[in-house]
C-alpha positions in Angstrom: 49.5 88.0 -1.2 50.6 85.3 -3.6 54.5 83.9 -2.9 56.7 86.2 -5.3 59.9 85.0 -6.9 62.9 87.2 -8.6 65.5 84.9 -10.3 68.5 87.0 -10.4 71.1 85.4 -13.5 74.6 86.1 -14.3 76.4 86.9 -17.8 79.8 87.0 -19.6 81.9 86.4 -16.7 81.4 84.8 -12.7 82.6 86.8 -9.8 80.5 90.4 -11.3 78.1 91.0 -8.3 75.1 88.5 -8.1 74.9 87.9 -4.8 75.6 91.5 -3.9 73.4 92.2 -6.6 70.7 90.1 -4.5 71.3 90.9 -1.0 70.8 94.4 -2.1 67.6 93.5 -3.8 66.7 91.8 -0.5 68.2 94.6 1.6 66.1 97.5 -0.3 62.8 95.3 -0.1 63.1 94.3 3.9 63.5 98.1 4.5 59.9 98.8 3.2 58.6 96.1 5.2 58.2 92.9 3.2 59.3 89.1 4.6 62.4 88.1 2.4 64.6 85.0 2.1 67.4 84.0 -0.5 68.7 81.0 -2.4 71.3 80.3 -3.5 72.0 77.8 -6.2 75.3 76.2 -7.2 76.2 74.3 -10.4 78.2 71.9 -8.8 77.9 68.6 -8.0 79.7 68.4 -4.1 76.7 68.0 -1.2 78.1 71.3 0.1 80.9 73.5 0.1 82.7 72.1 3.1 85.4 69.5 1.3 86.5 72.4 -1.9 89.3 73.6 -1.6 89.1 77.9 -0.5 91.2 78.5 -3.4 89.1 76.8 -5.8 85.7 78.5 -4.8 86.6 80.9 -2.0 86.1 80.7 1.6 83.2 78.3 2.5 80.8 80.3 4.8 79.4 78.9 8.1 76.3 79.1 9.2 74.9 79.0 12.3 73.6 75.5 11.7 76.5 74.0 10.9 75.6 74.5 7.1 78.9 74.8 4.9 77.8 76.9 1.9 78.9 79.0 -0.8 80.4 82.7 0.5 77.2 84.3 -1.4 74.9 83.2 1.7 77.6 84.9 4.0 76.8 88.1 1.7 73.1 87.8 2.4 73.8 87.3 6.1 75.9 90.8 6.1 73.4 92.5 4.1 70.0 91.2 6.2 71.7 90.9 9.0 69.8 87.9 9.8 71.0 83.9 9.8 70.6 81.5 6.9 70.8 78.1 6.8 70.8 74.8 5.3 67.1 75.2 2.9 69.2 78.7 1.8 71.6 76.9 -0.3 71.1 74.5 -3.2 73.4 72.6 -5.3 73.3 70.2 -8.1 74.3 67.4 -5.8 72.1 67.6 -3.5 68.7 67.7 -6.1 70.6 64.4 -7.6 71.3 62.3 -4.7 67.6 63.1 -3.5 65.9 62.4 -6.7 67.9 59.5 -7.5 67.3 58.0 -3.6 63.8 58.7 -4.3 64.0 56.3 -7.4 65.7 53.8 -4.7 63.5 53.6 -2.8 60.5 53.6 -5.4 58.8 56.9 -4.5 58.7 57.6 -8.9 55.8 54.3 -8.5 58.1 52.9 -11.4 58.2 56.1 -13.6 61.0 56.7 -15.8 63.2 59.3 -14.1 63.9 62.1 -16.1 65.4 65.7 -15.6 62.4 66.9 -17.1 60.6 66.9 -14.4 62.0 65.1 -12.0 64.9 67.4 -11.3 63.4 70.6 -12.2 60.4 69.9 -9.9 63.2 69.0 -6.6 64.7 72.4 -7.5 61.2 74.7 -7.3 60.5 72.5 -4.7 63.2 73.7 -2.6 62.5 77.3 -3.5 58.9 77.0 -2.2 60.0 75.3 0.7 62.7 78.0 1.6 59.6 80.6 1.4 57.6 78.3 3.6 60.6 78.0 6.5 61.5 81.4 6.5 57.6 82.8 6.3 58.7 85.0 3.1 56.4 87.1 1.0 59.2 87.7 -1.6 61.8 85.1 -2.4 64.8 85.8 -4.1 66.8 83.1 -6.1 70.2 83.6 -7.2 71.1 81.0 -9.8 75.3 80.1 -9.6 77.5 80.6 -12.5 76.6 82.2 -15.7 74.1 81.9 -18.2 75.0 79.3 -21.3 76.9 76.8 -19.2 75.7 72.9 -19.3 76.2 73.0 -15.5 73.6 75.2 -14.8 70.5 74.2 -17.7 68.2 72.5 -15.3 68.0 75.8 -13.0 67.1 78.1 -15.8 65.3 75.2 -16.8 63.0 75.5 -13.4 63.0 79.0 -13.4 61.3 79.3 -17.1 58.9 76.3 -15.5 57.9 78.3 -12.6 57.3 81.9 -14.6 55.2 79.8 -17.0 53.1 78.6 -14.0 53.1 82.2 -12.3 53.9 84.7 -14.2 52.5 87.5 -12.3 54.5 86.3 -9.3 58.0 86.4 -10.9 60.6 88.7 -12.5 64.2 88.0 -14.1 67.2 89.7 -13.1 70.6 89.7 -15.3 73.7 91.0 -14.1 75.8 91.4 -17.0 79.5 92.9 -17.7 80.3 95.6 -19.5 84.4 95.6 -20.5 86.1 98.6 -21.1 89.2 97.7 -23.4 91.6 100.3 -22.7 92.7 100.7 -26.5 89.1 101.5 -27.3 87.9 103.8 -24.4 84.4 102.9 -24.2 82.4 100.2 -22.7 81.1 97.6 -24.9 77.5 96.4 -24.9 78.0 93.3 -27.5 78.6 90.8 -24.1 75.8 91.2 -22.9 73.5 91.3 -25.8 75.0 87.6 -26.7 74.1 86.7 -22.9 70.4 88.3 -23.1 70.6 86.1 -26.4 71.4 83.1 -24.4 68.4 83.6 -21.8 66.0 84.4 -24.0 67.2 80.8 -25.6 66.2 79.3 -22.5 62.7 80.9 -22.4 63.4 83.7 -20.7 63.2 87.6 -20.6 64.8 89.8 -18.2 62.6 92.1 -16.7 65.6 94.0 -15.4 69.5 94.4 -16.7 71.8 95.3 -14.0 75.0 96.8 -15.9 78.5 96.1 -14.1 81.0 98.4 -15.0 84.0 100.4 -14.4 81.9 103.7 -14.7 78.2 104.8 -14.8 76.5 103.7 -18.3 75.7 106.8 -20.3 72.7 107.0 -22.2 73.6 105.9 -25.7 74.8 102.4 -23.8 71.1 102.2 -22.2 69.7 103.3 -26.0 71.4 100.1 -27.2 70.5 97.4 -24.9 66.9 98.9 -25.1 67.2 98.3 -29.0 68.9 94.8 -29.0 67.9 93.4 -25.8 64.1 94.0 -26.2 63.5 96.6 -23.2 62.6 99.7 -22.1 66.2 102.0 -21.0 64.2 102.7 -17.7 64.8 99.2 -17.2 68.6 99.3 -17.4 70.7 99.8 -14.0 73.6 101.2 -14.0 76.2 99.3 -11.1 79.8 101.1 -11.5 82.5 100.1 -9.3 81.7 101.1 -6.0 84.4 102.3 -2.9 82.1 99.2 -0.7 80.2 96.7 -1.9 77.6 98.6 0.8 77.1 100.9 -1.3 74.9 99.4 -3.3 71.7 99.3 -2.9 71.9 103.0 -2.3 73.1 102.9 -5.8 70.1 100.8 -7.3 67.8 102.9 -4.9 68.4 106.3 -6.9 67.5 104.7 -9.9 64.3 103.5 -8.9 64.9 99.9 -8.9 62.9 99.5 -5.8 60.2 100.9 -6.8 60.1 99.9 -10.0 60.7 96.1 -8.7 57.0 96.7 -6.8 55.4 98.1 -10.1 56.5 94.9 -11.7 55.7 92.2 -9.2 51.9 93.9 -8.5 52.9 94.8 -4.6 52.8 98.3 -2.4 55.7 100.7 -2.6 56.2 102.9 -0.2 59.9 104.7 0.5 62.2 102.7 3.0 63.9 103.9 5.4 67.7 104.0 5.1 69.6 106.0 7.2 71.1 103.3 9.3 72.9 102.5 5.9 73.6 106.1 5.3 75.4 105.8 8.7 77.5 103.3 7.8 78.4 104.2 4.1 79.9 107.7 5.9 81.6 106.0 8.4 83.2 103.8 5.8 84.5 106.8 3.8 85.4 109.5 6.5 88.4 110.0 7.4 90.0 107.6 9.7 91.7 108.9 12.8 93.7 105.9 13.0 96.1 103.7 10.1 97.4 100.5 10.9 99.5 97.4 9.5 98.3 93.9 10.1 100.0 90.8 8.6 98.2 87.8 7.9 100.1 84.5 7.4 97.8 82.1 5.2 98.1 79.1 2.7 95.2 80.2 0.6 96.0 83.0 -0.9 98.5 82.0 -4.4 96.8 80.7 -7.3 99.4 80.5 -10.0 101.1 84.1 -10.4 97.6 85.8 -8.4 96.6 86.1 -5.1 93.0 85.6 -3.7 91.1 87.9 -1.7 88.0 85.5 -1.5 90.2 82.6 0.1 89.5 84.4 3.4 86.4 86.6 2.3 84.7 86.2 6.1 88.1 87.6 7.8 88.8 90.4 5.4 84.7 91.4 6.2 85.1 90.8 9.7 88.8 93.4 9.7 86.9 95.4 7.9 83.9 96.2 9.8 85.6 96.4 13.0 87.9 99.0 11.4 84.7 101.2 10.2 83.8 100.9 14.2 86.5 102.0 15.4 87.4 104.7 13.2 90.8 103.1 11.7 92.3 102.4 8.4 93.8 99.0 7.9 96.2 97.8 5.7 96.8 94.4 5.4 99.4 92.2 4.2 99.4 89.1 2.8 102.0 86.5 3.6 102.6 82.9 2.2 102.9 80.4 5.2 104.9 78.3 2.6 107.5 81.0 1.9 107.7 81.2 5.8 108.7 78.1 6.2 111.1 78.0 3.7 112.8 81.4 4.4 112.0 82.4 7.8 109.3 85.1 9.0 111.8 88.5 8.8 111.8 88.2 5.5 108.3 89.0 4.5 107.1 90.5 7.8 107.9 94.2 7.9 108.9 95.9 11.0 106.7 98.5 11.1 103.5 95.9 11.6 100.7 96.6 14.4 99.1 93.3 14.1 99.5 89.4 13.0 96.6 86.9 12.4 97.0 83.4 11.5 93.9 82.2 10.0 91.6 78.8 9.0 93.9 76.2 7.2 94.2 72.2 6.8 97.0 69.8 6.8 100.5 70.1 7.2 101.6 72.7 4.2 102.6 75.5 5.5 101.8 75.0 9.0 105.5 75.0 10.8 105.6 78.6 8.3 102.0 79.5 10.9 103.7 78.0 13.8 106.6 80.6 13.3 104.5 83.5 13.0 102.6 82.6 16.0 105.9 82.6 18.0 107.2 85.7 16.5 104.1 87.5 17.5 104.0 86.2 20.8 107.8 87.3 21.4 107.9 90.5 20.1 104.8 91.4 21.5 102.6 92.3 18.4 99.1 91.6 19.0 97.7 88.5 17.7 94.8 86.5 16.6 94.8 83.2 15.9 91.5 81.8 14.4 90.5 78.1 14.3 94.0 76.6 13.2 95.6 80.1 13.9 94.6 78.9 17.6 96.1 75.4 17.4 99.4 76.7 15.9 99.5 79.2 19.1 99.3 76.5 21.1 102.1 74.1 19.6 104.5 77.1 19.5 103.9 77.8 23.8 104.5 74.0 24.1 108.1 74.1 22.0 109.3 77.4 22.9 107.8 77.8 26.7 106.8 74.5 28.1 109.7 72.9 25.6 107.7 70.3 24.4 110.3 69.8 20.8 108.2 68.0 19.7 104.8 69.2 19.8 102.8 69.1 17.0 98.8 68.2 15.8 98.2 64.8 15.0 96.5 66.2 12.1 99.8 66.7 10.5 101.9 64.0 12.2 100.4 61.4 14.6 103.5 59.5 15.5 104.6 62.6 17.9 105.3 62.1 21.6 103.7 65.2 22.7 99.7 65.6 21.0 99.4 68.7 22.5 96.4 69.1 19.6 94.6 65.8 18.6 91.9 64.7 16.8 88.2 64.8 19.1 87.8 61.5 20.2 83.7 61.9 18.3 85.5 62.4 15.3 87.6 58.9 15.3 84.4 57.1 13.4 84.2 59.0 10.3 88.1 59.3 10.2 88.5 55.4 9.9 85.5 55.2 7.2 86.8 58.5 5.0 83.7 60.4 6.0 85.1 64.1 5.5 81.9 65.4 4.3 79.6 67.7 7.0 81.5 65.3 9.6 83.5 67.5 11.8 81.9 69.6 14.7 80.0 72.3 12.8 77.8 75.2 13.6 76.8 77.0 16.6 78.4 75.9 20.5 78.5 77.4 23.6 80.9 78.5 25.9 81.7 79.7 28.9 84.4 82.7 29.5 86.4 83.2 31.8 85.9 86.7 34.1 88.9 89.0 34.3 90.4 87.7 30.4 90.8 89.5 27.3 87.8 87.6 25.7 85.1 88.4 28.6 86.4 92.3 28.3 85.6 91.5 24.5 82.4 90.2 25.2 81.5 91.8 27.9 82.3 95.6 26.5 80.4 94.6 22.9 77.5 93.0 24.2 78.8 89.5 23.0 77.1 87.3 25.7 74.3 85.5 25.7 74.0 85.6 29.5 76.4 87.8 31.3 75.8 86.5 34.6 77.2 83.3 33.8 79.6 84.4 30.6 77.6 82.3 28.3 78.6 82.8 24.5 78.4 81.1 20.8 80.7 80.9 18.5 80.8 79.2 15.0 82.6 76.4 14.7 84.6 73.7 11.5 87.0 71.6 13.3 88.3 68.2 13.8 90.9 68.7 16.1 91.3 70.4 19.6 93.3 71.4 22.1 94.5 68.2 24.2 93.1 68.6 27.5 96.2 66.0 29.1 98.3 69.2 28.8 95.7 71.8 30.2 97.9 71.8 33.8 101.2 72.1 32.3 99.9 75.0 30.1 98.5 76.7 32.4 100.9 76.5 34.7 103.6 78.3 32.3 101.6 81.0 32.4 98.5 80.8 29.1 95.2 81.3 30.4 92.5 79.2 29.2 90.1 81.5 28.9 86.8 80.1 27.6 85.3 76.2 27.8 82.6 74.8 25.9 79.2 74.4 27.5 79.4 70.6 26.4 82.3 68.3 26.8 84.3 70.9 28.4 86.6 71.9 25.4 88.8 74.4 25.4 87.4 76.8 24.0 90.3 80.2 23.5 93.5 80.8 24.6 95.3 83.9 26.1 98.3 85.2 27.5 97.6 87.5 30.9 97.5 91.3 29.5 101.4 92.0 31.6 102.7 89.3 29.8 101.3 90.5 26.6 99.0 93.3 24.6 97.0 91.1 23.2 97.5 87.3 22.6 94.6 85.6 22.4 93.2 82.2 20.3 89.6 80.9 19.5 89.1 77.7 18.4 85.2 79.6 17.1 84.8 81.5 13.9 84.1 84.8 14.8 84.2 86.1 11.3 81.6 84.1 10.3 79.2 86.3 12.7 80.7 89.8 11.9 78.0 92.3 10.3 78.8 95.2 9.1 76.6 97.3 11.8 77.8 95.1 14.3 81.2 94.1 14.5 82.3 91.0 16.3 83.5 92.1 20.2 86.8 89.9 19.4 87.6 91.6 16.5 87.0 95.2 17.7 89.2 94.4 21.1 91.9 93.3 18.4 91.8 96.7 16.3 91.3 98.3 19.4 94.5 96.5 20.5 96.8 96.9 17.6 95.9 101.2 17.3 97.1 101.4 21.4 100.1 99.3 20.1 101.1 101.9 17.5 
């Protein structure tokens, strides 16, 4: 059959649903056997997500080839359980810099270069291309941002192109808000008839309005989009507030939306098969046998008088779908590394806690507040994880407090130190010197080797986390510039931390442990297990650490 597209748009407000929205779409239409793949497509003008700042846009999510992309594409990896990569994810700067190095180096044969349709022909480009790569029947395009904004014209502008030329092949998608304001008491369908307005002022028509709400729509709500945006009420899905964003395509599945999806696009229905889902929606709401406290001390978290979830979207997954595994409820609680260091850890850390992660971060703010609560955890015996950074910090706490090192520290945040117990990887010097932050540092998928009779190869080993268990062959994700300092590997090791796991190439070390009678769990990983974390398939490290702070309590 014929490629077929569905464009899936946004309305009144960002942050509703749409890639939820479209990894459901793509969930529902796998599970009746079709070939899918998503895009995503930003509005801005960075190469990639790797140099914004988490609390600007959220947590970058890493792919497994090194591609730093927008959180969505994690979304789509959760919900498909299967990888995506670099021809998933589209922004504005990169259909720029490739037209305009086209016009460089006269591939235009001296043609005026115009966004019209220059740029719109790189963008449907990329979406055909992402169909060819991935060998999909039904492509699914996800268009950043909200309908209306100058940032985004040129998509909308391709997707109205590509409908024109195939208009059998494609369908529209609007996910649209419906706001409840509590002095009236019902919800209010004027927002989104002003952003159907706006589509259909860029040549298009939804085929389908998905309606996010606090509660279910009710019938007279359907009656009026039906009336003002030009559509039949069949063609108006409800999406309340669910208790897991897992939830659903179950939810768009007892309306019909799959089915009526096929009708639309010209392609067999036939019911999917979902009870794997089922499975995992009741073991998301039963009861848990188990209730525990973890404290996680960040620097991404405070945006003025708020606090972000979506700063550390992949780790709050990754908790998550380890706690579903393992029966447990977790609570977590938030802690400013920057009000650490300034006050000291008792202060925000309360007693009662059964667990302490220090996370991703950059640069020195905040860092000695980290470095605390890795030596706090590590002394009173609460079981930590230390991710990426949260692994580094570990490491410069054992060298003051244990191997008293004072002065231990990351050149990252001060290279004048005598003792570099973490320093900058010597392949990374080059594009230091020259300001070359951009997809630079030592990204995507690497090897490793564990270490038999550790924490991390009973992880791996009891999870099915190795690639070969003979030889303890495993792959983690990886974002980093710095590592461990290899000069010190002898003096650490003899104080008692096990280096547990070394990198296939080079040798790096890899995660860090104390020995299980020194300590419950204490264990570092300069990877990014989060970032491979599904919800029917937790990541071994993170179920050995739930595992590890419910025998604690």
């Amino acid at each position: 059959m014929p490629t077929k597209f569905i464009f899936v748009s946004g309305g009144v407000i960002s942050g509703l649903g749409k890639g939820i929205t479209s990894a459901s779409i793509a969930f529902l239409l796998k599970s009746v056997g079709y070939k899918v793949t998503l895009v995503k497509c930003e509005n801005y003008l960075n190469i990639d997500a790797g140099t914004i700042n988490p609390i600007e846009h959220g947590d970058p999510f890493l792919c497994e080839d090194g591609t730093e992309a927008d959180m969505d594409i994690g979304t789509y990896e959760k919900f498909l359980d299967k990888n995506m990569s670099r021809h998933n994810f589209v922004t504005m700067g990169q259909v720029y810099r490739i037209v305009i190095d086209r016009e460089r180096r006269f591939e235009y044969n001296g043609e005026d270069v115009e966004a019209i349709p220059h740029i719109t022909n790189e963008i449907t480009d990329r979406i055909r291309n992402a169909a060819k790569i991935d060998k999909a029947e039904i492509v699914i395009v996800e268009l950043g941002g909200t309908v209306g904004e100058y940032q985004n014209l040129f998509y909308y502008e391709a997707a109205r192109i590509l409908t024109l030329k195939n208009s059998k092949d494609v369908i529209h998608i609007h996910v649209s808000y419906l706001p409840t304001p509590p002095h009236l008491g019902e919800p209010k369908t004027k927002p989104t008839q002003q952003s159907v307005r706006a589509l259909n002022s860029a040549g298009i028509q939804p085929d389908f309005i998905i309606a996010r709400s606090e509660k279910p729509l009710d019938k007279r709500r359907r009656d009026r989009f039906s009336i003002f945006c030009n559509m039949n009420p069949e063609d108006i899905i409800s999406s309340p507030d669910a208790s897991t964003v897992y939830e659903v395509p179950l939810q768009f599945h007892e309306q019909g939306l799959l089915k009526k999806i096929c009708q639309k696009l010209s392609v067999k229905y036939q019911n999917p098969d979902l009870s794997k889902w089922i499975d995992l929606i009741k073991r998301v709401k039963a009861k848990k046998s188990h209730d525990i406290t973890i404290a996680i001390v960040g620097k991404y978290f405070t945006t003025g008088e708020y606090q972000l979830r979506d700063s550390y979207a992949a780790l709050m997954d990754a908790i998550d779908h380890a706690s579903w595994a393992t029966g447990c409820k977790v609570q977590t609680i938030w802690i400013d590394a920057g009000k650490v260091e300034r006050d000291g850890i008792e202060k925000y850390v309360a007693r009662n806690i059964n667990g302490l992660i220090v996370p991703i971060g950059w640069g020195e703010r905040g860092s000695e507040g980290m470095i605390t609560a890795a030596g706090y955890a590590r002394d009173r015996k609460i079981p930590y994880l230390g991710l990426c950074y949260g692994m580094q910090l570990a490491v410069i706490s054992y060298a003051r407090d244990i191997l008293k090192l004072k002065d231990a520290n990351t050149t990252e945040n001060n290279q004048k130190i005598q003792h570099p117990v973490i320093h900058l990887m010597p392949a990374q010097e080059k594009f230091m010197k020259r300001r070359s932050y951009g997809g630079t540092m030592r990204l995507g998928a690497w090897e490793a080797y564990v270490k038999k009779n550790t924490i991390a190869w009973s992880a791996y080993e009891k999870y099915n986390g190795f690639i070969d268990k003979n030889s303890g062959l495993t792959s983690e994700r990886h974002r980093h510039r710095y590592e461990f300092n290899d000069q010190y590997a002898d003096k650490f090791e003899k104080a008692g931390l096990i280096i547990s796991a070394r990198s296939k190439i080079e040798n790096l070390v890899e995660i860090i442990e104390l020995p299980k009678d020194k300590h419950p769990f204490y264990l570092g990983t300069q990877g990014h297990p989060e970032y491979k974390s599904r919800p029917n398939k937790p990541h071994p490290i993170f179920l050995e650490y739930i595992r590890s702070c419910i025998d604690m309590k």
